[in-house]
Every structure is written in C-alpha cells, then in structure tokens.
Backbone bond lengths (Angstrom), bond angles and torsions (degrees), N, CA, C in turn:
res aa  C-N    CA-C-N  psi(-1)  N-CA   C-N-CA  omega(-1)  CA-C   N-CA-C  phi
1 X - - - 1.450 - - 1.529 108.87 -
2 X 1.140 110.03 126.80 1.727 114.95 -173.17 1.608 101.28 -102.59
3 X 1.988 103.32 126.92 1.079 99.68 159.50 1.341 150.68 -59.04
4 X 1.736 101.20 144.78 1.465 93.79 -155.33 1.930 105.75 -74.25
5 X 1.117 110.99 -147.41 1.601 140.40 -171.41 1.201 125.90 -88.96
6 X 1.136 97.95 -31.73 1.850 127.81 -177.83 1.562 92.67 -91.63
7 X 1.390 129.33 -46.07 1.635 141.75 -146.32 2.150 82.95 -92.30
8 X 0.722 102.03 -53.35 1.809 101.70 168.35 1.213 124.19 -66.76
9 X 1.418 135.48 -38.62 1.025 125.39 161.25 1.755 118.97 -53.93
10 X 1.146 96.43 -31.15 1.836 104.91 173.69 0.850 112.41 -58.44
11 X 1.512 124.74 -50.39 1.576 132.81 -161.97 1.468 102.37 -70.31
12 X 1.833 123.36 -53.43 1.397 124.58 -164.95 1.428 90.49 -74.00
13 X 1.773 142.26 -21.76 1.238 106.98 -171.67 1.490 109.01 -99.54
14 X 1.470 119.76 0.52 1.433 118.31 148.67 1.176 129.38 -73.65
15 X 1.277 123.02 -11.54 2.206 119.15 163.76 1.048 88.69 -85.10
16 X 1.545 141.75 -52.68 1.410 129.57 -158.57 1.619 114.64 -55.00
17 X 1.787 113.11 -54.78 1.368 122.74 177.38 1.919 101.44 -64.04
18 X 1.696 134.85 -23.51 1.100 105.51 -175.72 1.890 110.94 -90.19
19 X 1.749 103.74 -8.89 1.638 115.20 -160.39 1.708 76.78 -72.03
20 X 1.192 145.51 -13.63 1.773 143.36 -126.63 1.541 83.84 -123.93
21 X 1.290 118.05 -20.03 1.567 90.54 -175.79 1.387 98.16 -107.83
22 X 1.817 111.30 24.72 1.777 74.99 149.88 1.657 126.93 -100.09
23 X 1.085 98.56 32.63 1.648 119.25 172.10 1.217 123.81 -97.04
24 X 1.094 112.46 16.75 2.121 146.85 -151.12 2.052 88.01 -127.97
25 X 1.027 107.66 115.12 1.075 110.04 -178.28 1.668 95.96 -72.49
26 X 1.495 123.64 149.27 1.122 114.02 -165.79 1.815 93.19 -178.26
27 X 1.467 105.28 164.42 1.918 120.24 -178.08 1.333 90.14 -52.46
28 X 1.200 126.81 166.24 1.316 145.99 140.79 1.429 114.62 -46.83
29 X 1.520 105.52 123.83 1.800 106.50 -168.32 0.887 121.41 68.90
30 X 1.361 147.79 7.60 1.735 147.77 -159.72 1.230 99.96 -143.75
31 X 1.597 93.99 62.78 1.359 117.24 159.88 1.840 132.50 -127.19
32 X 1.466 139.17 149.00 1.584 117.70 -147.26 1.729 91.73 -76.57
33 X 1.476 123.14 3.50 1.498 108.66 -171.93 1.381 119.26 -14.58
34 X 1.796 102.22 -72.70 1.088 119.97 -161.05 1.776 115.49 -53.86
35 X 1.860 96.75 -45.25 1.452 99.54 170.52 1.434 131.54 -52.96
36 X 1.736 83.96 -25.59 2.327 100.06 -177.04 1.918 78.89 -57.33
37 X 1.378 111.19 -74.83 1.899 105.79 -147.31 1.634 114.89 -52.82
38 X 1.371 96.90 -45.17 2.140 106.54 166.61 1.488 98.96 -39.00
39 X 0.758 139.65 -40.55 1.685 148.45 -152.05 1.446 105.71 -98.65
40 X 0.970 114.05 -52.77 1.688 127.44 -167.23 2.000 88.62 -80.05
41 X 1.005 129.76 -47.43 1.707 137.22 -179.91 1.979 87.29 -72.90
42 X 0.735 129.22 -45.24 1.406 100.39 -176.13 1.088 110.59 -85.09
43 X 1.332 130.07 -45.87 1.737 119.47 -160.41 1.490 99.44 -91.94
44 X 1.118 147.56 -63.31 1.431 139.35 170.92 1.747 121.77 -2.66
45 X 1.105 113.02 83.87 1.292 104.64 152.73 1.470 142.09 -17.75
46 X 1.374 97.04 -79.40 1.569 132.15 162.45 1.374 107.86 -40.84
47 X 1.058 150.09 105.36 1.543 135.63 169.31 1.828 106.99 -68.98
48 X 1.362 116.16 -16.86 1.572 105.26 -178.29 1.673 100.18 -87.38
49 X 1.004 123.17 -31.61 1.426 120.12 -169.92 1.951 102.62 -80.23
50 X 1.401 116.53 -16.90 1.659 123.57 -161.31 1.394 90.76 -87.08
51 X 2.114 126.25 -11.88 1.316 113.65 -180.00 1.533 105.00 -115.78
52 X 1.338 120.04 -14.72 1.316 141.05 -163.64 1.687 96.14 -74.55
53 X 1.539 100.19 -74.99 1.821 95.74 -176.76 1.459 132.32 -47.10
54 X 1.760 110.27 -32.47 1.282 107.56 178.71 1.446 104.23 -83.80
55 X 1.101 138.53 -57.19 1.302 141.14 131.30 1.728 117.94 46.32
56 X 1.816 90.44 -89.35 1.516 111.86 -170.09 1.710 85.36 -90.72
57 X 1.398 156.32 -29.50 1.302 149.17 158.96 1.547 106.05 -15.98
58 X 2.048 98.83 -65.27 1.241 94.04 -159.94 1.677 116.92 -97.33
59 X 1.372 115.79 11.55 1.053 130.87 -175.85 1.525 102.22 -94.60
60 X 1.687 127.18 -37.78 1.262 133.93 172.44 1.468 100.16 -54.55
61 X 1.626 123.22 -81.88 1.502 131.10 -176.75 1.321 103.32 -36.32
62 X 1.270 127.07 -30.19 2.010 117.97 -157.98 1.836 82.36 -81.25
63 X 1.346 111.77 -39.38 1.797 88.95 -155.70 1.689 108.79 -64.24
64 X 1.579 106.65 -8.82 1.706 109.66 174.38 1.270 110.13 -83.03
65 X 1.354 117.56 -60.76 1.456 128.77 -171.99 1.730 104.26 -72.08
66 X 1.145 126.72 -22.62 1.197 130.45 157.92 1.894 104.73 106.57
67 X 1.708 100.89 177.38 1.502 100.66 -160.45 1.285 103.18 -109.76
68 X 1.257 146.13 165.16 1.450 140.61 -149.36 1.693 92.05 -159.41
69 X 1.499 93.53 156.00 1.723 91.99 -173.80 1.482 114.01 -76.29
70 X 1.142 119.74 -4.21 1.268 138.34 179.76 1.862 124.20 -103.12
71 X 1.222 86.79 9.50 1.410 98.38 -161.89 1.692 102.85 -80.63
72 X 1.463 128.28 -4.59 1.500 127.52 158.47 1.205 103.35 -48.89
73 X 1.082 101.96 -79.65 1.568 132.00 -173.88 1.260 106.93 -35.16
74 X 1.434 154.62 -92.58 1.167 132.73 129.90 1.859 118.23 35.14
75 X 1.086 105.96 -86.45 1.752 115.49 163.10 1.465 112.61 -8.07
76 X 1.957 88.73 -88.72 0.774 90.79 176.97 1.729 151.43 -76.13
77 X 1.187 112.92 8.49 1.315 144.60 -170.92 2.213 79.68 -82.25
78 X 0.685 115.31 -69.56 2.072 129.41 -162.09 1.884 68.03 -69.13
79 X 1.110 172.77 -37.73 1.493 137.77 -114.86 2.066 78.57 -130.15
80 X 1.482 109.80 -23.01 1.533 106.89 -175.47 1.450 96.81 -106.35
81 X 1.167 114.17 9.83 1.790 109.76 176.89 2.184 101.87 -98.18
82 X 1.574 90.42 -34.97 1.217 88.98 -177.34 1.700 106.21 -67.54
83 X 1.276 135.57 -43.44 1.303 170.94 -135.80 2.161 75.44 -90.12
84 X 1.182 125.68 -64.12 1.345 116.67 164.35 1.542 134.73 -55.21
85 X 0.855 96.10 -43.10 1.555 115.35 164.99 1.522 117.88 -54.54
86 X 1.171 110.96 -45.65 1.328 132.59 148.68 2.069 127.04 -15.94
87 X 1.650 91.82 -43.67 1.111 96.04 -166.40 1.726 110.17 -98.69
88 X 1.880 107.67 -2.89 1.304 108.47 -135.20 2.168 76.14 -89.60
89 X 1.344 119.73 117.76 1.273 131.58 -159.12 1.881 95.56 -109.11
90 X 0.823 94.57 7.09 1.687 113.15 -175.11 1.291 104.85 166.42
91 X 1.809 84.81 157.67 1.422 100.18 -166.98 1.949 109.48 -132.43
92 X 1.405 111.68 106.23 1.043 141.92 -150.99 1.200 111.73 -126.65
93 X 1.563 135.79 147.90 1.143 132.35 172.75 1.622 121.01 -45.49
94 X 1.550 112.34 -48.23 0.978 118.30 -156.32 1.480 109.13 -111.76
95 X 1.337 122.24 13.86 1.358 135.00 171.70 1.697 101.37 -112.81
96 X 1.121 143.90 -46.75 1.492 149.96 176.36 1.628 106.70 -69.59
97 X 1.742 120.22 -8.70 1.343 113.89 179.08 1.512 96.73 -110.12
98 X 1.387 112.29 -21.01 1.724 121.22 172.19 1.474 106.56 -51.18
99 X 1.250 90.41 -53.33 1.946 92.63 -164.42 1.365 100.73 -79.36
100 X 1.556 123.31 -30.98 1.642 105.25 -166.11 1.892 100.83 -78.32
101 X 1.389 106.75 -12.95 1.744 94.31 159.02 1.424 133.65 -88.99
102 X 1.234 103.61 -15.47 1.748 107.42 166.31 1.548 112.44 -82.61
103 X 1.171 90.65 -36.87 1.792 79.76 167.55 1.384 137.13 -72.58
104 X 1.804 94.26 -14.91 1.860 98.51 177.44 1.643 89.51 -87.81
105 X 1.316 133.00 -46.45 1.052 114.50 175.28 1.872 127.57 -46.22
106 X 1.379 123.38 -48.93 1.407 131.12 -168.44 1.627 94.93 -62.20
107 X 1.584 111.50 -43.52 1.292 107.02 -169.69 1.594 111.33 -83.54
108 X 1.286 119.23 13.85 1.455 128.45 -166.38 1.699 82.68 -99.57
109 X 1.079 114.03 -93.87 1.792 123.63 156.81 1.323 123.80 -10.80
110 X 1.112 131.00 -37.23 1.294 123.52 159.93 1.357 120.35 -77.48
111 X 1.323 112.40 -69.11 1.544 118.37 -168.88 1.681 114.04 -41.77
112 X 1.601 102.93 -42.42 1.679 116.71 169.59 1.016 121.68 -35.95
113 X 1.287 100.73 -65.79 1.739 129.83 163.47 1.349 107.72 -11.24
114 X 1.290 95.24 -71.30 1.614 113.16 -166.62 1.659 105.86 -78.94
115 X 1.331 141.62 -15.71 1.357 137.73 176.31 1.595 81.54 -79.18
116 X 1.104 128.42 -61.11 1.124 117.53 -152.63 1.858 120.30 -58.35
117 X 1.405 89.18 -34.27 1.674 110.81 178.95 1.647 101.63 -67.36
118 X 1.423 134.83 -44.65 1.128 137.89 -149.49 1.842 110.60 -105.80
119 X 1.447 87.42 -22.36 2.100 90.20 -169.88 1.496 98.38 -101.44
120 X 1.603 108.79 145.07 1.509 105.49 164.48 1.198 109.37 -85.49
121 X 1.015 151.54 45.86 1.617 150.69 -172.69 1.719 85.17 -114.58
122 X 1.103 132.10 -37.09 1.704 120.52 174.61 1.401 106.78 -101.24
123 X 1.342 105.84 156.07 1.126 125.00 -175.55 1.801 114.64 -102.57
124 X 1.426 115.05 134.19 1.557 116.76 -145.25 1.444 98.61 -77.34
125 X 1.449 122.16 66.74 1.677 116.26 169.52 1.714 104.93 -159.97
126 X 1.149 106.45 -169.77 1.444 99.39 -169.57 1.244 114.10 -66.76
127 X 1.659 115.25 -24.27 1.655 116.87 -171.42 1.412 105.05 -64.62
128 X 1.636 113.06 -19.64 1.871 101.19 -166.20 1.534 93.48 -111.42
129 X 1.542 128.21 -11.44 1.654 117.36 158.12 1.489 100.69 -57.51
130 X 1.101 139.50 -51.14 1.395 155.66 -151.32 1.785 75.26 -73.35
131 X 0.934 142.54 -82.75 1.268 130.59 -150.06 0.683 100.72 -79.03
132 X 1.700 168.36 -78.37 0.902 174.26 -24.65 2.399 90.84 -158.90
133 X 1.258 85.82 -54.37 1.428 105.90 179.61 1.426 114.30 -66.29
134 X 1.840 127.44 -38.72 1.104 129.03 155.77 1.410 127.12 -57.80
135 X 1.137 117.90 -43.42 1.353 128.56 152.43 1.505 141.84 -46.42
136 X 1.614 106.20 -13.77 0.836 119.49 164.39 1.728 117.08 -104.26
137 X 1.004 137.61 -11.87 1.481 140.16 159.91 1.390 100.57 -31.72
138 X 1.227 165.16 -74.54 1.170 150.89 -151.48 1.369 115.55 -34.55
139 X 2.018 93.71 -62.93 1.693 110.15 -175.19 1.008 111.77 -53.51
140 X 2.035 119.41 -40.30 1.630 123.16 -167.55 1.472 113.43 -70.03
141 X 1.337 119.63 -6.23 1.360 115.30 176.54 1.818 97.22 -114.21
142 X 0.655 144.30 -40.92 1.549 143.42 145.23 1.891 97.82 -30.13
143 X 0.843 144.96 -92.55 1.399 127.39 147.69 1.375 142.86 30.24
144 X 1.552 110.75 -83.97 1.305 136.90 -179.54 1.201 107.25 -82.96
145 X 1.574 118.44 -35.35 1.947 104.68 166.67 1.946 113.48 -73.53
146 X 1.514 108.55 -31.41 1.388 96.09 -171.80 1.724 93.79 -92.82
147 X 0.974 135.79 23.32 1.484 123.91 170.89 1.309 114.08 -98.30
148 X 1.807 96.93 -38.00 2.072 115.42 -172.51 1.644 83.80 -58.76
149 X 1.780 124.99 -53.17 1.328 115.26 -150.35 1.509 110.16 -77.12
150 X 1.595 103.91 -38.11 1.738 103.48 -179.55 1.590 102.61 -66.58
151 X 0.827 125.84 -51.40 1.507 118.50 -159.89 1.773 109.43 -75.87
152 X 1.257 122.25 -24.71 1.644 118.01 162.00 1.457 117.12 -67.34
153 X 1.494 117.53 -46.01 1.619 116.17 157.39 1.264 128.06 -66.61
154 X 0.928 131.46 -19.57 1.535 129.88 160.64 1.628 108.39 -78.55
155 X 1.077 117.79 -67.07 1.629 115.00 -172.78 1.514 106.49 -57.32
156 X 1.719 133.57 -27.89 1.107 114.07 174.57 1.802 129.26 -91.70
157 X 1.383 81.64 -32.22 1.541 95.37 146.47 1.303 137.75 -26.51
158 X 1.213 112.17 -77.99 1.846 142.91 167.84 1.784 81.68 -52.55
159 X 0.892 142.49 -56.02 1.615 118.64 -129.36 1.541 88.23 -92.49
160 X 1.525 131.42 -23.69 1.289 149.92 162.16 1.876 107.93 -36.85
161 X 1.364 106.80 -59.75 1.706 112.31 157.49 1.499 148.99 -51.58
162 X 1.339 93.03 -37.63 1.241 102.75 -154.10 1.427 96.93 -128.58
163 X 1.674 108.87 109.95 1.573 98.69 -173.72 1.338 118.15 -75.07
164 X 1.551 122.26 148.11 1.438 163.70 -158.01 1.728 95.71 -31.96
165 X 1.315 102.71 -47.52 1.341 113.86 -168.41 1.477 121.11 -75.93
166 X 1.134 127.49 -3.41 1.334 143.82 168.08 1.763 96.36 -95.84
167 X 1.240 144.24 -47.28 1.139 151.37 -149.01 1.999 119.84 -77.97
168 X 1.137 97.61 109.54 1.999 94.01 171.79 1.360 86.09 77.10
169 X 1.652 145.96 44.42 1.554 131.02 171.41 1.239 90.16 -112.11
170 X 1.525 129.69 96.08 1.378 109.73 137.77 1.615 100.30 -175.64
171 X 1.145 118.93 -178.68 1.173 150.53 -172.71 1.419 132.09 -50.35
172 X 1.763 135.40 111.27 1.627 112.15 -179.42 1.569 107.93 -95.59
C-alpha cells in the first residue's frame, strides 16, 4: 500500500518543523537534525524525495543561520543518516535507538573529518585526525543524547498518526 498525499505532507511538515528548531537556541549538536534524516530514510517512499526534503530543510535554515566551511560535510553526514534510516524496516525500541547511535556516530566521523581537513588548528597527519576527533567528543555525546531523545519522539509520535499500514512499506 503506497503512501498517500495527506501521509506526505505529514512527513515533509515534520523535517520542516524539526529542520526549524535549529533556530531554538540549544547545546551544541542537540538538535532533532539527525532524527529529521532517520525519519525522512524510513518513512519516504520515494528514495529521491527521503534525500531531497532533509536536504533542501537544511540548506533553507543554513542560508539564515549561515554557511560554514564545513558545511559539505555536515551534508553529507544527514545524506548517510538518511541512507540509515533507510534500513530501519520497523520501528522498535531497540532498532530506532540502534540507528539514532550509528548515525551520531557516522556523523561524528565525518563532520571531524572535515574540521580536521578544513581548520588549521590540526595538523595534516594522523596525529591532528586523532585530535581533531578527540576534540570532538563533547558534540558526539551532545549528539547521541539529543538523537536517542529526538528520534524516539518523532518515530513514536508519527507512528501515533499514521496507521501501521502505510508505514516502513517499500523497497531497497
């Protein structure tokens, strides 16, 4: 059974209302981003629209809050969260808290990546990936608590709406 029109409009105006709270003054990283792409990779039908909405979400908010040299990276960090989300075939306590930690992790690893590639504060070899990555532990646990919480209220939330049978039906 393919979701309907009404069941999509829900979904894009739930990344839109979660891409909106990063205008919510808030910790560093403890924001539902990650939960918007988990969300957008599971319920999306469409696989072009499941990368498209979070996508142009966070590409809309960046042109306010502004663009950062790192801001690919970033991208792509939400484009491999959706890519997880992807897999979540049900939605379970312990499968929706699986993915919202691999995804703070993948996006921990990437984004680093890229501070590390882009800032002179590290030094271009493994000793300043190595730091660059220690240095980032603060955000990754800032992260992994607001991802466990955004992504259990959103996924149980949504599943509260939208009956079962429209939900996780489709295709890899």
């Amino acid at each position: 059974m393919a979701i309907t029109k009404e069941h999509s409009a829900w979904i894009i105006g739930v990344i839109i209302l979660l891409a909106m709270f990063r205008f919510v003054p808030h910790p560093p990283n403890a924001t539902p981003i990650a939960a918007m792409a988990l969300f957008a990779g599971a319920f999306f039908s469409n696989r072009i629209h499941a990368y498209l909405v979070p996508l142009v979400a966070m590409i809309l908010s960046d042109l306010i809050l502004g663009f950062h040299s790192t801001v690919l990276y970033v991208y792509a960090g939400i484009m491999a969260t959706v890519v997880i989300g992807s897999f979540l075939n049900q939605v379970t306590v312990f499968r929706v808290g699986m993915a919202a930690i691999i995804a703070s992790i993948v996006f921990f690893l990437i984004t680093n990546f890229g501070a590390w590639m882009h800032h002179n504060m590290y030094s271009q070899d493994l000793n300043g990936l190595l730091q660059a990555y220690v240095a980032g532990i603060p955000f990754l646990r800032n992260s992994l608590i607001a991802n466990l919480i955004f992504s259990y209220l959103v996924f149980y939330a949504l599943t509260s709406f939208i009956p079962g049978q429209y939900l996780l039906k489709r295709s890899h």
